[in-house]
PDBQT receptor file of N, H, CA, C and O in Angstrom, charges set to zero:
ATOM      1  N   UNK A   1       7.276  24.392  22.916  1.00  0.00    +0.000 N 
ATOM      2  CA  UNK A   1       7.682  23.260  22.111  1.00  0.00    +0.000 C 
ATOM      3  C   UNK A   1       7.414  23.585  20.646  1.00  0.00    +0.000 C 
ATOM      4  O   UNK A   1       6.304  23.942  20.251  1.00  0.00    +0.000 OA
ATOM      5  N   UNK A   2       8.347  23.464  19.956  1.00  0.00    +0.000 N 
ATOM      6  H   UNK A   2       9.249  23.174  20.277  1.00  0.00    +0.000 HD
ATOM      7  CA  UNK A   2       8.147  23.557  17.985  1.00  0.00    +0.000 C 
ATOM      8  C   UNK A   2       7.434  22.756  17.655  1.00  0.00    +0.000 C 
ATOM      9  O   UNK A   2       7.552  21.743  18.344  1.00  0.00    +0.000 OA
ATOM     10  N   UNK A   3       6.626  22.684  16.818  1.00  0.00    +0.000 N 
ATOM     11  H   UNK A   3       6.531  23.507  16.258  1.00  0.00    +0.000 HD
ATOM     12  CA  UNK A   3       5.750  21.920  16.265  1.00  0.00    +0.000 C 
ATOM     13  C   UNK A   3       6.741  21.266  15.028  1.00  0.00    +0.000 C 
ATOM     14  O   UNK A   3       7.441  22.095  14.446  1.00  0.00    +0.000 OA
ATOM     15  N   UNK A   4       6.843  19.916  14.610  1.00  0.00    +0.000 N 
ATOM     16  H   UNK A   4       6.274  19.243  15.082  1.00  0.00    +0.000 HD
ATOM     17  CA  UNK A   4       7.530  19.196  13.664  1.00  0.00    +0.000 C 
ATOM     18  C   UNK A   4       7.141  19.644  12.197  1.00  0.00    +0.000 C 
ATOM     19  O   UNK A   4       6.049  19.181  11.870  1.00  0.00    +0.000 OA
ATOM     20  N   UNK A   5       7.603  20.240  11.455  1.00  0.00    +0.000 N 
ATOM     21  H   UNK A   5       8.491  20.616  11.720  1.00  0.00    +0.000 HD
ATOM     22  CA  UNK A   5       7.398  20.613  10.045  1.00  0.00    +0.000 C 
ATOM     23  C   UNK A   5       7.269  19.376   8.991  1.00  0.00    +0.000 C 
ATOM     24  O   UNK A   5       8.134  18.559   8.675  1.00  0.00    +0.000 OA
ATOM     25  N   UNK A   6       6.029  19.480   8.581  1.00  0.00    +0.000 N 
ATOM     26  H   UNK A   6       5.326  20.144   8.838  1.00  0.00    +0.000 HD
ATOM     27  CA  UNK A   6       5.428  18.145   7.839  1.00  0.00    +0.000 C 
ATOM     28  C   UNK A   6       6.309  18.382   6.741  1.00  0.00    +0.000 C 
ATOM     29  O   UNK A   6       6.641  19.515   6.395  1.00  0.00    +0.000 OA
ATOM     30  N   UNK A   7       6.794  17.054   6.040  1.00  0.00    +0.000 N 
ATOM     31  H   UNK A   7       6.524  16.133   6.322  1.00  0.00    +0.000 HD
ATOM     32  CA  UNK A   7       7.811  17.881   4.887  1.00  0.00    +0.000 C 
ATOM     33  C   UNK A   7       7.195  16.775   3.594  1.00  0.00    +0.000 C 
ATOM     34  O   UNK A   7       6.661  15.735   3.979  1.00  0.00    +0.000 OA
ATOM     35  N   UNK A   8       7.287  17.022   2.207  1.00  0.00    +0.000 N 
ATOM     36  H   UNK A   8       7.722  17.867   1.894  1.00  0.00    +0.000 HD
ATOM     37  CA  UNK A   8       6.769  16.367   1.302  1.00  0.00    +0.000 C 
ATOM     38  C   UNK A   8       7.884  15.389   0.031  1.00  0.00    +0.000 C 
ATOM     39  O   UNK A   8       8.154  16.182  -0.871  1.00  0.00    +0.000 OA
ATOM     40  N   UNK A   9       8.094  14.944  -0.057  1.00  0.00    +0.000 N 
ATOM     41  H   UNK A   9       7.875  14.301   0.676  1.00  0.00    +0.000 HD
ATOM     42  CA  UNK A   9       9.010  14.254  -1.344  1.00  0.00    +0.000 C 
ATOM     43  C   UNK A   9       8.789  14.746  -3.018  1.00  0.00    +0.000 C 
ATOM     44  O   UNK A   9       7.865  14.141  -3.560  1.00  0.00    +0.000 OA
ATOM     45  N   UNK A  10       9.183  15.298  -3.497  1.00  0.00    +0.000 N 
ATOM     46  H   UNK A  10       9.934  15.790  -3.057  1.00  0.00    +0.000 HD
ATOM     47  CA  UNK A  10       8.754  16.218  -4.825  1.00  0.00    +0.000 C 
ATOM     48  C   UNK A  10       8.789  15.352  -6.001  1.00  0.00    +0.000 C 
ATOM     49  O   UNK A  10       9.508  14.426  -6.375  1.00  0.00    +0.000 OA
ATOM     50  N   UNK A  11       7.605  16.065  -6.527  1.00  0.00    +0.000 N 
ATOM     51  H   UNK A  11       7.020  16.817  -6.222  1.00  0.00    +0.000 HD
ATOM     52  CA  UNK A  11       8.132  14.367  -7.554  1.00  0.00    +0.000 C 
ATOM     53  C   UNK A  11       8.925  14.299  -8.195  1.00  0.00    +0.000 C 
ATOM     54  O   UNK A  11       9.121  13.141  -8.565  1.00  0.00    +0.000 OA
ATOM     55  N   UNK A  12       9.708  15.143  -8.657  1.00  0.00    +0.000 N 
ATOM     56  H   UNK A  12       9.548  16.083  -8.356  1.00  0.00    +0.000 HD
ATOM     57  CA  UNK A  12      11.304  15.192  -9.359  1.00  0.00    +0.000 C 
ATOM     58  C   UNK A  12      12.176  14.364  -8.635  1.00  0.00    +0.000 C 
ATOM     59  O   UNK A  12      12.853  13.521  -9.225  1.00  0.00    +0.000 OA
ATOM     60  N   UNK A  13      12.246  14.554  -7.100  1.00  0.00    +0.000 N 
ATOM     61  H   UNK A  13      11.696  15.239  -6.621  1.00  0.00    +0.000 HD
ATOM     62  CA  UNK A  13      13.225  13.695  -6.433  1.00  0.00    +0.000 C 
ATOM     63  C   UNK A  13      12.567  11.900  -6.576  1.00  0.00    +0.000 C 
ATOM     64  O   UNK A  13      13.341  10.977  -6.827  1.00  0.00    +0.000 OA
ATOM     65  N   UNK A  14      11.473  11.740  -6.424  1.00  0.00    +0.000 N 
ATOM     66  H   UNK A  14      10.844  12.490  -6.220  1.00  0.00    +0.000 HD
ATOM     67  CA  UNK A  14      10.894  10.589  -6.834  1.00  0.00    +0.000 C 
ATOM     68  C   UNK A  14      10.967   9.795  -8.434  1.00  0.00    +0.000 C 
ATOM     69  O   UNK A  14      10.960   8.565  -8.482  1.00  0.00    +0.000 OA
ATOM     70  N   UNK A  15      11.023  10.473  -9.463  1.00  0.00    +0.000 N 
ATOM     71  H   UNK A  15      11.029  11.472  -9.424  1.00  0.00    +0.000 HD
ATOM     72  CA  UNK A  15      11.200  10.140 -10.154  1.00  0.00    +0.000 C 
ATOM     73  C   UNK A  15      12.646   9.786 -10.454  1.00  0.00    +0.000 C 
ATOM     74  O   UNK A  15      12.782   8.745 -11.096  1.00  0.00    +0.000 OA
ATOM     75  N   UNK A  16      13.791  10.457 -10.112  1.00  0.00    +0.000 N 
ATOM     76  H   UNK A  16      13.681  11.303  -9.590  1.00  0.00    +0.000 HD
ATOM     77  CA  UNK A  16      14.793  10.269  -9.660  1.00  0.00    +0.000 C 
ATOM     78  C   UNK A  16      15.251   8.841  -9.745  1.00  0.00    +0.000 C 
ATOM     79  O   UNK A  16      15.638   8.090 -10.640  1.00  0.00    +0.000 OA
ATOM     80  N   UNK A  17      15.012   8.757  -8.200  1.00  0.00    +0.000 N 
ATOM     81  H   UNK A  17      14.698   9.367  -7.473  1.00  0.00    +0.000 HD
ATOM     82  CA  UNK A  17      15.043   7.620  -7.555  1.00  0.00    +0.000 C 
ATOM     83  C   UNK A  17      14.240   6.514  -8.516  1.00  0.00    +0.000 C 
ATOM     84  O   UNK A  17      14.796   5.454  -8.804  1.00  0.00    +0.000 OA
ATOM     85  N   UNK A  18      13.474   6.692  -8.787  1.00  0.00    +0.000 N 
ATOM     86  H   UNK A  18      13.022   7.553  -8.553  1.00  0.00    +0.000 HD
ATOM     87  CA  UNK A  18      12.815   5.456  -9.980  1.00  0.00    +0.000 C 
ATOM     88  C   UNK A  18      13.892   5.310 -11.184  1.00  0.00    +0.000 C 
ATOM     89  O   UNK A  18      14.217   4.223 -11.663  1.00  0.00    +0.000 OA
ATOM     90  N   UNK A  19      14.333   6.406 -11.548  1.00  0.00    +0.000 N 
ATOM     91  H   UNK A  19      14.069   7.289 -11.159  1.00  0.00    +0.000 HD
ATOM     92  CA  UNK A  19      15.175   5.973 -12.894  1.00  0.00    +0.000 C 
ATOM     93  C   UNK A  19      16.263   5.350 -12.258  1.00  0.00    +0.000 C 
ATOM     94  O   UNK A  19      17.090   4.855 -13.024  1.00  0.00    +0.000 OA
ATOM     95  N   UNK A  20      16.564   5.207 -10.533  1.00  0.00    +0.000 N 
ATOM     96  H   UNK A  20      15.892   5.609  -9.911  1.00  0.00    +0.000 HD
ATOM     97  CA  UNK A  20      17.705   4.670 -10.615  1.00  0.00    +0.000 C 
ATOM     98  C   UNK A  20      17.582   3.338  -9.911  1.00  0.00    +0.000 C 
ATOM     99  O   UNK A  20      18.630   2.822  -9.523  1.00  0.00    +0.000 OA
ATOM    100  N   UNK A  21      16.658   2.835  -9.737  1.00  0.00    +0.000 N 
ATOM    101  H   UNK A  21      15.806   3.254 -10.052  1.00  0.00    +0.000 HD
ATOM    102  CA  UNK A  21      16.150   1.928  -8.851  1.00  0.00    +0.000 C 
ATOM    103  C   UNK A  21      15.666   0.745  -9.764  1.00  0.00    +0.000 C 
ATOM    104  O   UNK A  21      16.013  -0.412  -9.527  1.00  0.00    +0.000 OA
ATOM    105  N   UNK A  22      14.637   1.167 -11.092  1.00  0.00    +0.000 N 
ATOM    106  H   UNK A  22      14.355   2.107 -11.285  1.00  0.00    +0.000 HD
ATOM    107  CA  UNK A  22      14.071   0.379 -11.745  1.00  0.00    +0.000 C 
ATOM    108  C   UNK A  22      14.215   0.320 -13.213  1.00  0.00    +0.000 C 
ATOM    109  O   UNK A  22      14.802   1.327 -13.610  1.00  0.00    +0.000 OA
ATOM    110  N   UNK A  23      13.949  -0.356 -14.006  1.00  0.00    +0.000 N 
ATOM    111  H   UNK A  23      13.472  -1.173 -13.683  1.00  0.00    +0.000 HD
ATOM    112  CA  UNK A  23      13.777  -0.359 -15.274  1.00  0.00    +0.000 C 
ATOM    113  C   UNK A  23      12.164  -0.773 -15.820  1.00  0.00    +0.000 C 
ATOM    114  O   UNK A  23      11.343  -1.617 -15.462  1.00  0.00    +0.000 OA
ATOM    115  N   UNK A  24      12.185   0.068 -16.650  1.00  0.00    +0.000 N 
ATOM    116  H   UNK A  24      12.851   0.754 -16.940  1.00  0.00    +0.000 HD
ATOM    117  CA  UNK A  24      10.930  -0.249 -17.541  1.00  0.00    +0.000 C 
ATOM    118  C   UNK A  24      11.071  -0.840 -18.651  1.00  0.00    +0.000 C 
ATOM    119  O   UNK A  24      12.015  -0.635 -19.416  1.00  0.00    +0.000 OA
ATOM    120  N   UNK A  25      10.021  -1.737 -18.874  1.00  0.00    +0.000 N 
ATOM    121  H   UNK A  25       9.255  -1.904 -18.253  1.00  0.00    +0.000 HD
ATOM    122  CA  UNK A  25       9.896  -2.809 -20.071  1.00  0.00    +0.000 C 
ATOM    123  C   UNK A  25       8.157  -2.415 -20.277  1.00  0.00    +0.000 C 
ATOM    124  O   UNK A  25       7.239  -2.296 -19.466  1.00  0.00    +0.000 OA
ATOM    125  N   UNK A  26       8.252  -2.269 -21.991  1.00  0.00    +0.000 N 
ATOM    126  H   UNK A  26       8.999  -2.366 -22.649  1.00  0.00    +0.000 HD
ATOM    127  CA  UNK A  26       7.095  -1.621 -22.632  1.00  0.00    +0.000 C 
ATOM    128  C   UNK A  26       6.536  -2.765 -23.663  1.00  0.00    +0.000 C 
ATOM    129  O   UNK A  26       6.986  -2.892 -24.802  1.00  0.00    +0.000 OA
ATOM    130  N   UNK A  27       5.772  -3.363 -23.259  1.00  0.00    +0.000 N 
ATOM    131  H   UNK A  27       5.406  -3.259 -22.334  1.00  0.00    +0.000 HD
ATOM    132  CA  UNK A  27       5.662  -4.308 -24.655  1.00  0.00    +0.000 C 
ATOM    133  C   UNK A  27       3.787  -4.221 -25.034  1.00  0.00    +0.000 C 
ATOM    134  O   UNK A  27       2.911  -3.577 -24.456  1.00  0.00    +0.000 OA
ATOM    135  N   UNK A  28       3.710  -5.076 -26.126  1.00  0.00    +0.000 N 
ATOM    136  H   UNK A  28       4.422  -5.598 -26.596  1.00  0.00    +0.000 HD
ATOM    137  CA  UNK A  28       2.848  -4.755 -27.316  1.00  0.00    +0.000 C 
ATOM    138  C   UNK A  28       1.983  -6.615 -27.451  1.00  0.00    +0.000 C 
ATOM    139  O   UNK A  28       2.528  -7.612 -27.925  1.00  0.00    +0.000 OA
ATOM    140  N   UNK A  29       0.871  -6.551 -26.992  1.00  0.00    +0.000 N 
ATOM    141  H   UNK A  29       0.427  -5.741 -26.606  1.00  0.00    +0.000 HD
ATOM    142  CA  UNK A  29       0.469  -8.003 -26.934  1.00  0.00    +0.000 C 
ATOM    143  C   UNK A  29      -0.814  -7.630 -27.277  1.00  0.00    +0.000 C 
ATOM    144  O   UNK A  29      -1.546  -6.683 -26.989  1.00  0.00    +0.000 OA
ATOM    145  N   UNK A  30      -0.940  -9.099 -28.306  1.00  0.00    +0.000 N 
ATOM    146  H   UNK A  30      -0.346  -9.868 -28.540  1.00  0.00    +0.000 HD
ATOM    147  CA  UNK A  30      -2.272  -8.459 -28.512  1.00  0.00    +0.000 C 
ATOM    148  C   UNK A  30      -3.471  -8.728 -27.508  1.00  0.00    +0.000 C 
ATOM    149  O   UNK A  30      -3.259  -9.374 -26.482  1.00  0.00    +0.000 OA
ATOM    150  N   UNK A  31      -4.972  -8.134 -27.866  1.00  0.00    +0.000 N 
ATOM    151  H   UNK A  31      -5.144  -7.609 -28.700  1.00  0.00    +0.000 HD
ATOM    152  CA  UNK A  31      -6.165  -7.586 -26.718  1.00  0.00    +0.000 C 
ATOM    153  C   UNK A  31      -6.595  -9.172 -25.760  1.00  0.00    +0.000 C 
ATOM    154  O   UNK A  31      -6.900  -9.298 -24.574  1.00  0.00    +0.000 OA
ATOM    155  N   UNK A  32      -6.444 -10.291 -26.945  1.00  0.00    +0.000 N 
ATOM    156  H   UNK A  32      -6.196 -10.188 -27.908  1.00  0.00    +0.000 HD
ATOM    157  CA  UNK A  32      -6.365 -11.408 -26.252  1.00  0.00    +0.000 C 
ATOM    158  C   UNK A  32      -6.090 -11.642 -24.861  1.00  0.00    +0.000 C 
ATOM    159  O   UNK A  32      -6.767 -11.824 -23.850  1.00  0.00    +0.000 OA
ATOM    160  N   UNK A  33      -4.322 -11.550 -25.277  1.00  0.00    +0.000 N 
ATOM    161  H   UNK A  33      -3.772 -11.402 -26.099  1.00  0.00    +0.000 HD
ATOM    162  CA  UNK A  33      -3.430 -11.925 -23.755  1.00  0.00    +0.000 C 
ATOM    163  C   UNK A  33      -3.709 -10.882 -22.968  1.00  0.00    +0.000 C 
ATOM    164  O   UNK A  33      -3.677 -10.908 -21.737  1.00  0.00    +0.000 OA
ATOM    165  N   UNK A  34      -4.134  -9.459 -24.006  1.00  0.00    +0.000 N 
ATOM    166  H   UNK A  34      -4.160  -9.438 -25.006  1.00  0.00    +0.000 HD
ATOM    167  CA  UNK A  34      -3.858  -8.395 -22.285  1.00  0.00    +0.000 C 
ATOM    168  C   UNK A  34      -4.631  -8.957 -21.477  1.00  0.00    +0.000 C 
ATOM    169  O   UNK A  34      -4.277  -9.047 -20.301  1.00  0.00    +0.000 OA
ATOM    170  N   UNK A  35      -5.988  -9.523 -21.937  1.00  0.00    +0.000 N 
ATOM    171  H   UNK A  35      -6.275  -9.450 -22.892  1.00  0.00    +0.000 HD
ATOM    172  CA  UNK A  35      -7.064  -9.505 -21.151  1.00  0.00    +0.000 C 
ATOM    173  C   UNK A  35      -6.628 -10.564 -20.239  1.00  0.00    +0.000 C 
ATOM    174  O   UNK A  35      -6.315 -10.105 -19.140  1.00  0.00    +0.000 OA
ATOM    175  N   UNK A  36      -6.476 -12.160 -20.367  1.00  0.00    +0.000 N 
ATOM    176  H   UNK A  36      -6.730 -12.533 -21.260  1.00  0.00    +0.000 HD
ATOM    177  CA  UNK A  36      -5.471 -13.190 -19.933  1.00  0.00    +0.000 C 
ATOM    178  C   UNK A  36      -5.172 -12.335 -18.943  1.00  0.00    +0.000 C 
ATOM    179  O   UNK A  36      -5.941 -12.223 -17.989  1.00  0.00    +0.000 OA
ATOM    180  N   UNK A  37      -3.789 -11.468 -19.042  1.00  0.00    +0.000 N 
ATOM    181  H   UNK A  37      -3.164 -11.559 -19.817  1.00  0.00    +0.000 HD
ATOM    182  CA  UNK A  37      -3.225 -11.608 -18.477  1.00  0.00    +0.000 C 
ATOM    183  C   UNK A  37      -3.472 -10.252 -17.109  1.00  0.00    +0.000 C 
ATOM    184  O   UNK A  37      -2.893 -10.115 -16.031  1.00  0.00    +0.000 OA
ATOM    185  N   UNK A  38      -4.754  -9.300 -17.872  1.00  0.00    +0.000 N 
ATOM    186  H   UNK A  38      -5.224  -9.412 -18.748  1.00  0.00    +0.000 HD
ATOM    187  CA  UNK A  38      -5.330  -8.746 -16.426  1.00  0.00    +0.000 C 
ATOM    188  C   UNK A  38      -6.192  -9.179 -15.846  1.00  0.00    +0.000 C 
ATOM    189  O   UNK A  38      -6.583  -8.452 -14.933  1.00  0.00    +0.000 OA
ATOM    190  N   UNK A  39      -7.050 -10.728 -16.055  1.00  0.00    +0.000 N 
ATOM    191  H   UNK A  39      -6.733 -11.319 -16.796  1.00  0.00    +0.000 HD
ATOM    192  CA  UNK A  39      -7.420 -11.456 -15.504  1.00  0.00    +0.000 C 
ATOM    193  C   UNK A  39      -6.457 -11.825 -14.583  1.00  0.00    +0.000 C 
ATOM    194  O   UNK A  39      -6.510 -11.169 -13.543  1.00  0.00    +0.000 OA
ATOM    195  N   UNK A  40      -5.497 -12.763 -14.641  1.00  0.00    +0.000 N 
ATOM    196  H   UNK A  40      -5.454 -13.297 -15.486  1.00  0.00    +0.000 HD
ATOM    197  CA  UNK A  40      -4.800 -13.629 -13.651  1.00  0.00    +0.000 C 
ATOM    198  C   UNK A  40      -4.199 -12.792 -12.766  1.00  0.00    +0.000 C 
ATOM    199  O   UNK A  40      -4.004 -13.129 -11.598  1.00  0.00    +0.000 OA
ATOM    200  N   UNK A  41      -3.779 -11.379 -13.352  1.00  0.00    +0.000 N 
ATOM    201  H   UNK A  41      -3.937 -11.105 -14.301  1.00  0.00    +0.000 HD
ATOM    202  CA  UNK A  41      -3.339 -10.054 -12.042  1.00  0.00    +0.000 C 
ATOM    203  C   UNK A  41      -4.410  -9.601 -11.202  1.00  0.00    +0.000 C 
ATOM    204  O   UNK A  41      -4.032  -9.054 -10.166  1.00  0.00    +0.000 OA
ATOM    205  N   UNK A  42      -5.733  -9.693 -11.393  1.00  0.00    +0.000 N 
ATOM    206  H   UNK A  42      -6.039 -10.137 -12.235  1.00  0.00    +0.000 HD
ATOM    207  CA  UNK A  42      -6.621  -9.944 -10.867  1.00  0.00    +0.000 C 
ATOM    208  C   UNK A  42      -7.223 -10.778  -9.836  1.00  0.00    +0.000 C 
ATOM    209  O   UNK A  42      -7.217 -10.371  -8.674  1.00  0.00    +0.000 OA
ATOM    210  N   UNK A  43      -7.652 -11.706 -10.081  1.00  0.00    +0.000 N 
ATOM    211  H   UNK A  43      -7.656 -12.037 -11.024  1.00  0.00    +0.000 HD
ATOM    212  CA  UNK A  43      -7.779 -13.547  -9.661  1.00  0.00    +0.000 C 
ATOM    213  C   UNK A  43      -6.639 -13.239  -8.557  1.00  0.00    +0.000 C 
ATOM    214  O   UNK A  43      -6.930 -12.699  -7.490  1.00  0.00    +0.000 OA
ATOM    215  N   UNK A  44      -5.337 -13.617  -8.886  1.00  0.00    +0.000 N 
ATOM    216  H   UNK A  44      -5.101 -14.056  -9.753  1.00  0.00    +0.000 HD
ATOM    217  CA  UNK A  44      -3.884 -13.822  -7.876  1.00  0.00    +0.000 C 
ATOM    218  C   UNK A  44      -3.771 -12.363  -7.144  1.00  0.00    +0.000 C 
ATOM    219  O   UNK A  44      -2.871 -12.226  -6.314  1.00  0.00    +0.000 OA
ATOM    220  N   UNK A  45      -4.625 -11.296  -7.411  1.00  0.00    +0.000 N 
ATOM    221  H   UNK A  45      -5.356 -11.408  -8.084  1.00  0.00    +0.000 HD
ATOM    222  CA  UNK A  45      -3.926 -10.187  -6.785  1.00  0.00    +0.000 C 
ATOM    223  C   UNK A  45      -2.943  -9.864  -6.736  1.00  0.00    +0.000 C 
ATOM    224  O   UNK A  45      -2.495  -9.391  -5.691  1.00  0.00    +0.000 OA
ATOM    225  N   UNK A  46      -2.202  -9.989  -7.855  1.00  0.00    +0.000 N 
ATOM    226  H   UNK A  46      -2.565 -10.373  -8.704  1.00  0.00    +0.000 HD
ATOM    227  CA  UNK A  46      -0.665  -9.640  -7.670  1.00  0.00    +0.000 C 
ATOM    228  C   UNK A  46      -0.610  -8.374  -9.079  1.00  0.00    +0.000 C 
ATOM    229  O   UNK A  46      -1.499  -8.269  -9.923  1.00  0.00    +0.000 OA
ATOM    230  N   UNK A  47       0.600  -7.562  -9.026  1.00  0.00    +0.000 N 
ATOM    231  H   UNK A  47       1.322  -7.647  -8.340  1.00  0.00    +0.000 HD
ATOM    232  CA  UNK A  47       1.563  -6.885  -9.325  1.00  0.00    +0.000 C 
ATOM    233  C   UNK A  47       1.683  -7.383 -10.715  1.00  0.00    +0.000 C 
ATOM    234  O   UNK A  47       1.335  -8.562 -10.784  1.00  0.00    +0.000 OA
ATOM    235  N   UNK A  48       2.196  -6.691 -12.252  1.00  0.00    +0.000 N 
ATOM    236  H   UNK A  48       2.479  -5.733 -12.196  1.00  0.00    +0.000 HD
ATOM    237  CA  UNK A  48       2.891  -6.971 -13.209  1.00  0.00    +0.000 C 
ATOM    238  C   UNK A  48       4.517  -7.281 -12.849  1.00  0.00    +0.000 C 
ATOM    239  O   UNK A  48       5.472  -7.993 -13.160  1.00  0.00    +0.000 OA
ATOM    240  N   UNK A  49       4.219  -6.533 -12.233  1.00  0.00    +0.000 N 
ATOM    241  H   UNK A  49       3.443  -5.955 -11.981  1.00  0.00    +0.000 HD
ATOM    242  CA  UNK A  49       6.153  -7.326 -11.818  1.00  0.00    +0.000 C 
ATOM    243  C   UNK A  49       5.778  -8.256 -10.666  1.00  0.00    +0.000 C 
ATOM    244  O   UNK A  49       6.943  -8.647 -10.588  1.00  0.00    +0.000 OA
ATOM    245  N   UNK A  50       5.143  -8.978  -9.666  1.00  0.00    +0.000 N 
ATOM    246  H   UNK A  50       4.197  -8.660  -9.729  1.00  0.00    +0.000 HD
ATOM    247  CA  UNK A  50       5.071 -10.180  -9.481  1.00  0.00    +0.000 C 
ATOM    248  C   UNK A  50       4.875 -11.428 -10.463  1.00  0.00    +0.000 C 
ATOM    249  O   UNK A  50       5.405 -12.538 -10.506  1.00  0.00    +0.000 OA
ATOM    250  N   UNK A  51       3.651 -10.636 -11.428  1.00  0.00    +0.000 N 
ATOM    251  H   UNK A  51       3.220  -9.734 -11.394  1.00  0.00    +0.000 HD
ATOM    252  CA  UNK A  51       3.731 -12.007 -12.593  1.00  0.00    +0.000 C 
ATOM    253  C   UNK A  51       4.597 -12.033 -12.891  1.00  0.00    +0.000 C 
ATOM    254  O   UNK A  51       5.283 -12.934 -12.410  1.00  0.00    +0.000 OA
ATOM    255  N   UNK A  52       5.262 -11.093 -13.904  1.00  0.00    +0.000 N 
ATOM    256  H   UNK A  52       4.705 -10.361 -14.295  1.00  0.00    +0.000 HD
ATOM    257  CA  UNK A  52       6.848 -11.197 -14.277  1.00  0.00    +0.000 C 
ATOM    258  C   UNK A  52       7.763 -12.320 -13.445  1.00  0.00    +0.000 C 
ATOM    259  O   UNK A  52       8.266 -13.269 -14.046  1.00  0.00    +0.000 OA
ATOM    260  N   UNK A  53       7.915 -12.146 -12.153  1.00  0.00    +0.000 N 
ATOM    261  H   UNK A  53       7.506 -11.375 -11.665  1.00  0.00    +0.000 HD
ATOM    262  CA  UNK A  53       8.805 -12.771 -11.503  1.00  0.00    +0.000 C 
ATOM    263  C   UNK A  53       8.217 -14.088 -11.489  1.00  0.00    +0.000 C 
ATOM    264  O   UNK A  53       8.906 -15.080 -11.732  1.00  0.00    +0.000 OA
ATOM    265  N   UNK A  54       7.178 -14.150 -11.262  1.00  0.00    +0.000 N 
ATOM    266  H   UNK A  54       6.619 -13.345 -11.065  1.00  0.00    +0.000 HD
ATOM    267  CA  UNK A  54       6.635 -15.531 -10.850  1.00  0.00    +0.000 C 
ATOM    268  C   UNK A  54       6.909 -16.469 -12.442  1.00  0.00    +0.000 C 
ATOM    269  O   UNK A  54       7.290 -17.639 -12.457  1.00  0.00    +0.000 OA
ATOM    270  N   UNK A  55       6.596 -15.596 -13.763  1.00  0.00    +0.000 N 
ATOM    271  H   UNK A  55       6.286 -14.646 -13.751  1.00  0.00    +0.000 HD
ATOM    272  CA  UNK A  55       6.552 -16.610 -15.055  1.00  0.00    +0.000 C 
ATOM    273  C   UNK A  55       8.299 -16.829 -15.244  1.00  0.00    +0.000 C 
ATOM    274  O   UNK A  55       8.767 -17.958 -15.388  1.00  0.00    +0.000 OA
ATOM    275  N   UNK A  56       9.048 -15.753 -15.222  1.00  0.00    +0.000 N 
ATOM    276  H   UNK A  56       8.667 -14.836 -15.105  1.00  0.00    +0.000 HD
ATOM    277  CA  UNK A  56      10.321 -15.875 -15.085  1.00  0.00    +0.000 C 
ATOM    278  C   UNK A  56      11.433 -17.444 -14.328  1.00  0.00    +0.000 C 
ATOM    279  O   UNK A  56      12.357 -18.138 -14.753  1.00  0.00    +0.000 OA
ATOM    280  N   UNK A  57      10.518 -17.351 -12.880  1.00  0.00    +0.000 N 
ATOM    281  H   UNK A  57       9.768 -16.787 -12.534  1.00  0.00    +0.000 HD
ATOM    282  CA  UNK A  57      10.711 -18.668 -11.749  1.00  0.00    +0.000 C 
ATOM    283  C   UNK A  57      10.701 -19.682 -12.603  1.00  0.00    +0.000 C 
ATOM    284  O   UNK A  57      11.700 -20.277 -13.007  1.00  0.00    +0.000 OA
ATOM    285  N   UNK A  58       9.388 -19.934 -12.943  1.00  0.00    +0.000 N 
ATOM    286  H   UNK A  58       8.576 -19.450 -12.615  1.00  0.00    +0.000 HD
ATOM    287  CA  UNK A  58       8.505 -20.711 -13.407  1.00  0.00    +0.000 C 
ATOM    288  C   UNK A  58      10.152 -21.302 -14.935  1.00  0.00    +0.000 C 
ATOM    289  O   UNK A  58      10.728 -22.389 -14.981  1.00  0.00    +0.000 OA
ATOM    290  N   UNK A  59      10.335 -20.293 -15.698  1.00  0.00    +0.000 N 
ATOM    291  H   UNK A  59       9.867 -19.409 -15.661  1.00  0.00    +0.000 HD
ATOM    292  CA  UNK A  59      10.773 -20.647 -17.122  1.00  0.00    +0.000 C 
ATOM    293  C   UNK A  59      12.269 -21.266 -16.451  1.00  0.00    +0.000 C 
ATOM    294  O   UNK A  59      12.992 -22.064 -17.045  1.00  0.00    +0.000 OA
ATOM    295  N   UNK A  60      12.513 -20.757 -15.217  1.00  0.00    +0.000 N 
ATOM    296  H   UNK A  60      11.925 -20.108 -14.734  1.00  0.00    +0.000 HD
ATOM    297  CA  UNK A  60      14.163 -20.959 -14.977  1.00  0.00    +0.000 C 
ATOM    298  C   UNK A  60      14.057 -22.422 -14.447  1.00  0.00    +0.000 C 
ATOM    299  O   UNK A  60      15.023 -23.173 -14.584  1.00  0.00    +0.000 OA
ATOM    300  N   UNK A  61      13.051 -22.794 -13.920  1.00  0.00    +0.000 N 
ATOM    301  H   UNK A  61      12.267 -22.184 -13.809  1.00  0.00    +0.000 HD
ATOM    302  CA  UNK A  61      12.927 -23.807 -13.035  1.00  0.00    +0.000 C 
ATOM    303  C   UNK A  61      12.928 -25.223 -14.060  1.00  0.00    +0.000 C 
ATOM    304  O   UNK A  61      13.343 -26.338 -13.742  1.00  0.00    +0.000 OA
ATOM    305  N   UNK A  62      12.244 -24.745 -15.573  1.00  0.00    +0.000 N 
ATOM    306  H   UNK A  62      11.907 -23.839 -15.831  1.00  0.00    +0.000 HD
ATOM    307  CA  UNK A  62      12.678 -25.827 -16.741  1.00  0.00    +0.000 C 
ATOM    308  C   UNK A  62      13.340 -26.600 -16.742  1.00  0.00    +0.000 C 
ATOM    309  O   UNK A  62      13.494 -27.280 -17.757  1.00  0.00    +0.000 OA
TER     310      UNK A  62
């Protein structure tokens, strides 16, 4: 019997796939909110892109 050849994902092909999958947003806040706001990613256990989505909900729902 062959033994199954462990195979790996390279990170070129991974990165790849990220440039085509996602977008990045880079922003500049001051030490205040970062903190705010790696508190509440904290606390909620969630993701920068869950907050995102969740404050997003939140603004549409206005």
């Amino acid at each position: 019997m062959e033994e199954k050849r462990k195979t790996r994902t390279s990170s070129a092909v991974k990165r790849r796939y990220n440039q085509k999958a996602y977008k990045s947003i880079t922003v500049q806040v001051k030490p205040e909110l970062a903190e705010r706001i790696q508190g509440y990613k904290e606390q909620q256990g969630i993701s920068m892109s869950e907050l995102l989505s969740r404050a997003m909900d939140a603004l549409e729902a206005q």
